[in-house]
C-alpha positions in Angstrom: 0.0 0.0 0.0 1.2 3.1 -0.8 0.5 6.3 1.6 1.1 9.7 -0.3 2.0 11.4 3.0 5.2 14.3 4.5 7.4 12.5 7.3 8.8 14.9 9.6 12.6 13.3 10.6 12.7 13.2 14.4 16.3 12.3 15.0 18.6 13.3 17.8 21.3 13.2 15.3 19.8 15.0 12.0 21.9 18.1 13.0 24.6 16.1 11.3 23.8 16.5 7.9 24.0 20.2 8.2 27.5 19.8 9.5 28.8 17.1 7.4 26.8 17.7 4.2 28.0 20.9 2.7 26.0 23.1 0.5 28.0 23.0 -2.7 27.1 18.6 -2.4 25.5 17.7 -5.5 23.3 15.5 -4.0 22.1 18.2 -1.7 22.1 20.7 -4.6 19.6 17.6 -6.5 17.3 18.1 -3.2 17.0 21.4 -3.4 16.1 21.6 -6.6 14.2 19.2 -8.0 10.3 18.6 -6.3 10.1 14.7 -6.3 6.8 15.0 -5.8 5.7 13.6 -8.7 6.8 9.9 -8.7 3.7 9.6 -6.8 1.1 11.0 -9.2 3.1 8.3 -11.4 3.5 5.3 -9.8 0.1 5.7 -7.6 -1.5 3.5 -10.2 1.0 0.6 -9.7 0.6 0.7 -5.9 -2.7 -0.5 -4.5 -3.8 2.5 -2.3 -6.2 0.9 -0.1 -4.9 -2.6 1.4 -1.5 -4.2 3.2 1.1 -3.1 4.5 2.9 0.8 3.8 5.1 -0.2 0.9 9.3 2.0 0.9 8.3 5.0 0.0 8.6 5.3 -3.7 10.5 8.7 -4.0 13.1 6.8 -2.0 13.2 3.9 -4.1 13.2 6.1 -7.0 16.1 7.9 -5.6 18.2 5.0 -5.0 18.1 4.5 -9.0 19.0 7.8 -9.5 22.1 7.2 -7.7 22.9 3.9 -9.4 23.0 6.2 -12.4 25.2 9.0 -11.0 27.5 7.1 -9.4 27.9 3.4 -11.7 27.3 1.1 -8.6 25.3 -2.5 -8.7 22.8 -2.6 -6.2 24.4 -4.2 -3.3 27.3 -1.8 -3.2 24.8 1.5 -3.5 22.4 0.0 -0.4 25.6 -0.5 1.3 27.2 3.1 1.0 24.3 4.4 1.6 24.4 2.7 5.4 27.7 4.8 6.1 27.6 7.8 3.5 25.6 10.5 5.5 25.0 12.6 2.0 23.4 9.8 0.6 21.1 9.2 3.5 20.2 12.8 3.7 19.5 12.3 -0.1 17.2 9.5 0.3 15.2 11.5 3.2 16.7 8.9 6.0 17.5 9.8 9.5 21.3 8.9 10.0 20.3 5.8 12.3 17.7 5.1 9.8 18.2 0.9 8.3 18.8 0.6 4.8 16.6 -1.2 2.4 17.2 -5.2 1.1 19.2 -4.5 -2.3 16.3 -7.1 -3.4 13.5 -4.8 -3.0 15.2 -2.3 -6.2 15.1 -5.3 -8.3 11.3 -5.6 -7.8 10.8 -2.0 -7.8 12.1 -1.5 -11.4 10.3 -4.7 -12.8 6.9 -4.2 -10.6 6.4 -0.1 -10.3 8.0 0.8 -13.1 6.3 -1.4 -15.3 3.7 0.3 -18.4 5.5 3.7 -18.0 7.1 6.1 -20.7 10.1 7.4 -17.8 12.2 8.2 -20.2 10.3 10.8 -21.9 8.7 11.2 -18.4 12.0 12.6 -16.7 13.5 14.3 -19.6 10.3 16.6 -19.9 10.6 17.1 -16.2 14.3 19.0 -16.5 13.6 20.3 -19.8 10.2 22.2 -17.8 13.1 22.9 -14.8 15.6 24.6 -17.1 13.0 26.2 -18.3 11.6 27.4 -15.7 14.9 28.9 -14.3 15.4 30.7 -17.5 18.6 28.8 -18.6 17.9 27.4 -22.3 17.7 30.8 -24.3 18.5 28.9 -28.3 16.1 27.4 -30.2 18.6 25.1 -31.9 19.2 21.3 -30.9 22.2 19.4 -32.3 21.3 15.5 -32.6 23.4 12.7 -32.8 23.7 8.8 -31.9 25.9 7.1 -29.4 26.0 3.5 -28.9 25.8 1.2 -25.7 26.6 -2.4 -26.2 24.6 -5.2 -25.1 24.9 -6.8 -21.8 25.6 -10.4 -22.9 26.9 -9.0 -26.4 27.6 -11.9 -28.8 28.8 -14.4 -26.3 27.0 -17.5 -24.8 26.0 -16.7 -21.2 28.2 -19.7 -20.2 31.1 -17.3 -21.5 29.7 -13.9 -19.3 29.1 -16.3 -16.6 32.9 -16.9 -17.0 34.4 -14.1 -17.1 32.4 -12.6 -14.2 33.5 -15.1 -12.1 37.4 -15.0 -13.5 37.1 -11.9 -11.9 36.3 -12.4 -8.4 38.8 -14.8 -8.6 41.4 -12.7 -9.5 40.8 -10.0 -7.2 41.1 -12.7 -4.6 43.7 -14.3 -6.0 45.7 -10.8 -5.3 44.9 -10.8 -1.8 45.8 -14.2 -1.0 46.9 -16.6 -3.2 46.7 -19.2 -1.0 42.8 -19.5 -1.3 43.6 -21.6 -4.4 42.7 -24.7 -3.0 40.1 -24.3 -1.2 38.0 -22.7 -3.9 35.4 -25.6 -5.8 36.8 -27.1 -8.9 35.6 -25.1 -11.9 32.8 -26.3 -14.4 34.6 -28.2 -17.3 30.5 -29.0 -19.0 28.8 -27.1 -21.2 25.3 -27.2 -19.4 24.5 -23.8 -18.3 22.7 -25.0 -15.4 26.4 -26.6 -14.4 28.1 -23.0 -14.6 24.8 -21.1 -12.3 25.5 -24.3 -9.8 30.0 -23.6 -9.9 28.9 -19.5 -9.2 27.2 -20.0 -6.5 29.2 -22.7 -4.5 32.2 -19.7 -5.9 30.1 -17.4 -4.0 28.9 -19.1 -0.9 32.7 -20.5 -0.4 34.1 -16.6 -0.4 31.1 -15.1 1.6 30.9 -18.5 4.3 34.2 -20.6 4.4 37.0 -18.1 3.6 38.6 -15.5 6.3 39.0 -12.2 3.8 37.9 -9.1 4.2 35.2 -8.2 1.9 37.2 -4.9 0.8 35.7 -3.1 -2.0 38.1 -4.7 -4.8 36.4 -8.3 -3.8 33.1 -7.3 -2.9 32.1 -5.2 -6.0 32.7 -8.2 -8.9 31.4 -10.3 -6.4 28.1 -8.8 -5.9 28.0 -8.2 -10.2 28.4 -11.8 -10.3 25.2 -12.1 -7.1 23.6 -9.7 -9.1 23.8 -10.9 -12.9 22.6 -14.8 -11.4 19.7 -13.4 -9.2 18.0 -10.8 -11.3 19.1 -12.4 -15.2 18.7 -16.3 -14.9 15.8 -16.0 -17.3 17.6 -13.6 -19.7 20.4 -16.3 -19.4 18.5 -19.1 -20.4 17.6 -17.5 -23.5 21.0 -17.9 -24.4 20.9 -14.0 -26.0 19.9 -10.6 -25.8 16.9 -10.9 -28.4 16.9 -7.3 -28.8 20.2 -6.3 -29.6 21.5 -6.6 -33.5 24.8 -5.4 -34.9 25.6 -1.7 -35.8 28.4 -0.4 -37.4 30.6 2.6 -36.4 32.8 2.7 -39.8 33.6 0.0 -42.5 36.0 -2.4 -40.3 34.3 -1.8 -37.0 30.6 -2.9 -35.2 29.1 -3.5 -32.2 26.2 -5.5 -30.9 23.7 -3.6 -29.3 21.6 -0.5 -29.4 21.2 3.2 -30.2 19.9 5.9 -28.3 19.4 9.0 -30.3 19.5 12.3 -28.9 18.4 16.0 -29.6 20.4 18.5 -26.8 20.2 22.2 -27.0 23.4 24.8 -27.3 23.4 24.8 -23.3 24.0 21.2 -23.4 20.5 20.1 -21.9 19.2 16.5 -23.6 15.2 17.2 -25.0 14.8 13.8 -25.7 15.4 10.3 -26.3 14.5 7.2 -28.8 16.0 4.0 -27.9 16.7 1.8 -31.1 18.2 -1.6 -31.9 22.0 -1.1 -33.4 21.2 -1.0 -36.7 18.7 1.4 -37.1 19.7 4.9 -39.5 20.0 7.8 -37.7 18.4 10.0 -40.1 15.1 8.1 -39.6 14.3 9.7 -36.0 15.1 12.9 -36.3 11.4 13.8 -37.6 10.3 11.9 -33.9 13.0 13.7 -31.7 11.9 17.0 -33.0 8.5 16.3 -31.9 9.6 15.2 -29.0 11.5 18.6 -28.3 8.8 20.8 -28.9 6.4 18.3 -26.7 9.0 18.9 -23.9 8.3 22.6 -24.4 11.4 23.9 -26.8 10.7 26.2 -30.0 12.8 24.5 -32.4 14.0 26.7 -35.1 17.6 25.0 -36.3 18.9 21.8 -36.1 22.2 20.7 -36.5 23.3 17.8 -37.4 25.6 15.7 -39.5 25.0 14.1 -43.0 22.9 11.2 -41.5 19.9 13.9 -41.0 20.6 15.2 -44.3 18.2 12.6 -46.5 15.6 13.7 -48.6 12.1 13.4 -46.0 14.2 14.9 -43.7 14.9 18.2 -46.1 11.1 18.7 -46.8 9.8 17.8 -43.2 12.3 20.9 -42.0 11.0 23.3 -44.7 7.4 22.5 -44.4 8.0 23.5 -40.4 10.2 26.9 -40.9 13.2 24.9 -39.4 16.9 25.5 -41.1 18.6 21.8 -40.9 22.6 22.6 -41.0 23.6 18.9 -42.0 25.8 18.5 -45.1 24.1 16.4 -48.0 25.6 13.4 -48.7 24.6 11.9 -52.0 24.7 8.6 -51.3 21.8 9.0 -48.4 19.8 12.0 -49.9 19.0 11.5 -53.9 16.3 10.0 -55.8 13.7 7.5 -54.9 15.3 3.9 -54.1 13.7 0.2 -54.6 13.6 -1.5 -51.8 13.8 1.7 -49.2 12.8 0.0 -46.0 15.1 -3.0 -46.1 18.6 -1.3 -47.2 19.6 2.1 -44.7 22.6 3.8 -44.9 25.6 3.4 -42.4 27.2 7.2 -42.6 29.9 6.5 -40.5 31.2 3.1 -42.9 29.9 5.1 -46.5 28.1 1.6 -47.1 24.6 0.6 -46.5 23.3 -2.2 -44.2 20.7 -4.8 -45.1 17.8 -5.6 -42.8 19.5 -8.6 -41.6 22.7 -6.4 -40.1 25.3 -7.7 -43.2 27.3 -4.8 -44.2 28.0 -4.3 -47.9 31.9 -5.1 -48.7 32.4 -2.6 -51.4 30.9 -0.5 -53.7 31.2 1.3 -57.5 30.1 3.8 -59.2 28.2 3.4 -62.8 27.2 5.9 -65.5 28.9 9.3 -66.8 28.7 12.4 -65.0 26.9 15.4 -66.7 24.1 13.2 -69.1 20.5 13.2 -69.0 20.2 10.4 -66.5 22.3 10.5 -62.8 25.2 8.4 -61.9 24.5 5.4 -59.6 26.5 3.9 -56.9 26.4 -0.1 -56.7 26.8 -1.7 -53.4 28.0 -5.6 -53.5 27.0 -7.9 -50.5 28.9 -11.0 -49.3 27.2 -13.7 -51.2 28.1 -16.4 -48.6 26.3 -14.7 -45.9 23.1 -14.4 -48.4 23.1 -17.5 -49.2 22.7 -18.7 -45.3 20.7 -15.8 -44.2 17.1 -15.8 -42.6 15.4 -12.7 -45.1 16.8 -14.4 -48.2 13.6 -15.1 -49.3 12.4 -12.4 -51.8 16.0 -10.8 -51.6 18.4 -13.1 -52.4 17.7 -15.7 -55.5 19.0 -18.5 -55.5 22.1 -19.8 -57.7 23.2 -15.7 -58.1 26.9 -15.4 -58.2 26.3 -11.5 -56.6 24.1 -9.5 -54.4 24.1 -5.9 -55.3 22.1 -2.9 -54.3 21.9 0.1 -56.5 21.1 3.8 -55.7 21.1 7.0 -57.8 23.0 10.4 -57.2 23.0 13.7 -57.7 19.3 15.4 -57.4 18.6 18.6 -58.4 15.8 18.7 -54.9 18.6 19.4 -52.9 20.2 22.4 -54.8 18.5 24.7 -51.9 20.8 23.0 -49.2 23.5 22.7 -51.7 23.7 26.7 -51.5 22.9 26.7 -48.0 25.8 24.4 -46.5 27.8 27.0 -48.4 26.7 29.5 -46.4 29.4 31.5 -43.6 26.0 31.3 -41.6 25.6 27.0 -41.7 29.7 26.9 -41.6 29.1 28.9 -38.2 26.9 26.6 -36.9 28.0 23.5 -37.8 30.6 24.3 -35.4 28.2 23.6 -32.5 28.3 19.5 -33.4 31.1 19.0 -30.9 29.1 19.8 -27.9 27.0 16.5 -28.2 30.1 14.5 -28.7 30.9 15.6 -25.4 27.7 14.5 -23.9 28.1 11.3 -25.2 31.1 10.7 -23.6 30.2 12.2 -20.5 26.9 9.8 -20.4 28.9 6.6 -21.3 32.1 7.1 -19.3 30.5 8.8 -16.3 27.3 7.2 -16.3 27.8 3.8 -17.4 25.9 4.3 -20.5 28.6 2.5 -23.0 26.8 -0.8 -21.6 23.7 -2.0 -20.9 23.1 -3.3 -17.2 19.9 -5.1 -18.1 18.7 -7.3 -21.4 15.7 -5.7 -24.0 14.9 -2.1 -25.5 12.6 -1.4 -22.0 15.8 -2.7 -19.9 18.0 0.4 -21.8 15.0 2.7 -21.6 15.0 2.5 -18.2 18.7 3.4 -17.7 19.0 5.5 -20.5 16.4 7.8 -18.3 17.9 7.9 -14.8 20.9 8.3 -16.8 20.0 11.4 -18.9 18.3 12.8 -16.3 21.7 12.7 -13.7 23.7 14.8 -16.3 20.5 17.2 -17.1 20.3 17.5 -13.4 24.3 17.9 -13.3 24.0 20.1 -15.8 21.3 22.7 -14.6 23.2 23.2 -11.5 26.2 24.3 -13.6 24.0 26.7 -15.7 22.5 28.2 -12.2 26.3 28.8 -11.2 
């Protein structure tokens, strides 16, 4: 049961926090300026409000995430500062003798409470209303861009994460005595996942039960990613695979396995929204959705700026219908003519090659025709014809017998001799000098936030920490602004 209610701290010792919590703390500086308030009026729904017993408040529960996200801990070792760390009690609205929660209960908070909601457009509207509000975002340009975050379990079995994860609380014990050798259990030699689950947790209950050593943050923290990755992913193990995750590609020679998350962030470096993708969705194709997205949040959008991926054809006429200059060079392999085929080939900007539905990559291309005639030049793109000949989308796509696979598109249209003048411009040269600003933030939200991996399997599992993540740095980055 859930009780929407103000608790007044009556502690003997809350005079603490004011000596020991300075005012320049950015958890403190969080308090004081966000109204949490409204994690009630969206969670009441998921709480029964009439019957058992008073469920953790949810604005604490909530605010144990948020930390997760600012400072890249599992959930054992954030419940566990948080017993000693007085700013992170006074954070969480505990009285310094106050008991923590059981690490457990976050597990069932994010897959029970947090179930059936949008949070991720939910919390970035919230700072976009607060920066607002405060008089900090005065452009009405965003600058958009990708980054990519892994998967979890990536392309190896879970037997192999399994593996590794526990190669590594072995080695960090290993360094503090190596002596514990032999009284660790033999290692799984079988391929039955079940076998390697059963060798983690005798690995585990022999460290935590039979061995005299410290639990010192260098053990405890792969130990408890290890706890963690058994007790809340055993199901996402068994499928043997992350089924949302698909290969992406960062240039010609490199990929990843994973997703996207596509981002639209003003001049002051505030994020206005968000769209979660699989890794080998085009980034041109959301830019229509995050502009929306924007102006839902409360922005007037007047520029964007972007690079050639946002340059393609429906992108050029959505801007103009709307009044809104898009400073993103054309490229003419992405933005000409009308293709065959358009939804199952996209365009990789950062490898020059497009991708077919199935993730395969094109290996090289040429160009056909004679510049300067009556009809345009084409670029043909030539696919690895052992991998179409064993792929699952073959039908319809690939016939059978065909010594190549090629995919042809035409270049050079005069409908984008308006944006050819344009990029020319001193004025687009200008701001096309902005695009460095979100490279920066996706740095900052990958090495500082943990964003360059995903903690949890699915598009809904990403959602969810690409949200308490986005909103730590707006938050972060509002309380720079006010400075």
């Amino acid at each position: 049961m859930i009780q929407k209610q103000q608790t007044i701290m009556l502690s003997p010792y809350s005079e603490l926090y004011n000596i020991i919590v300075p005012k320049d703390n950015l958890l403190r500086q969080i308090n004081e300026l966000v109204d949490f308030s409204f994690i009630y009026e969206e969670l009441q729904t998921n709480y029964c409000l009439d019957n058992g017993r008073n469920a953790i408040d949810p604005i604490r529960m909530f605010k144990y995430l948020l930390l997760k996200a600012i400072f890249e801990l599992s959930d054992v070792d954030i419940v566990e500062r948080s017993r000693y760390d007085l700013s992170f009690k006074y954070f969480l609205g505990m009285a310094p003798e106050d008991p923590v929660i059981d690490p457990n209960s976050l597990t069932k908070f994010r897959k029970l409470r947090l179930k059936d909601m949008n949070l991720l457009d939910l919390l970035i509207r919230k700072t976009v209303t607060l920066a607002i509000e405060k008089g900090l975002l005065k452009s009405s340009a965003i600058i958009v861009d990708a980054t990519h975050t892994k998967a979890r379990y990536n392309q190896k079995s879970p037997q192999e994460i399994l593996q590794e994860r526990a190669r590594k609380v072995r080695k960090a014990l290993y360094a503090m005595d190596e002596a514990v050798r032999d009284k660790l259990p033999t290692k799984n030699t079988s391929t039955v996942l079940e076998d390697e689950i059963d060798y983690c947790n005798k690995l585990i209950h022999t460290i935590e039960h039979e061995l005299n050593i410290p639990h010192v943050p260098k053990l405890q923290e792969p130990l408890n990613l290890l706890k963690e990755t058994i007790r809340d992913d055993v199901q996402q193990l068994r499928i043997l695979e992350d089924a949302d995750a698909r290969v992406g590609h960062k240039s010609a020679d490199s990929s990843f396995f994973g997703y996207k998350t596509h981002l639209p962030m003003t001049e002051e470096r505030i994020i206005t929204a968000a769209i979660v993708t699989t890794g080998e969705k085009n980034d041109g194709k959301q830019l229509q959705a995050l502009i929306e997205k924007s102006k839902a949040a409360g922005l007037d959008v007047q520029t964007v700026i972007g690079d050639t991926a946002y340059s393609e054809k429906d992108n050029l006429i959505y801007t103009k219908t709307n009044d809104i200059e898009l400073v993103a060079k054309l490229n003419p392999m992405i933005t000409q003519g009308n293709r065959k085929k358009e939804e199952e080939f996209e365009f990789n900007k950062d490898a020059g090659l497009y991708v077919c539905k199935a993730g395969h990559m094109a290996i090289r291309k040429a160009r056909q025709g004679k510049k300067d005639v009556s009809t345009n030049q084409v670029d043909t793109y030539y696919f690895d014809v052992d991998k179409c000949k064993r792929c699952l989308f073959k039908e319809g796509c690939y016939k059978e017998g065909a010594k190549t696979k090629t995919y042809s598109v035409s270049i050079k249209s005069d409908e984008h001799s308006e944006q050819m003048a344009f990029q020319d411009s001193d004025y687009f040269k200008l701001k096309s000098k902005e695009r460095y600003k979100i490279e920066a933030k996706n740095s900052e939200l990958k090495h500082r936030h943990g964003y360059d991996v995903a903690t949890s399997s699915g598009l809904l599992g990403l959602e969810l920490q690409g949200a308490m993540a986005i909103f730590a740095v707006n938050l972060k980055r509002i309380l720079k602004l006010k400075d």
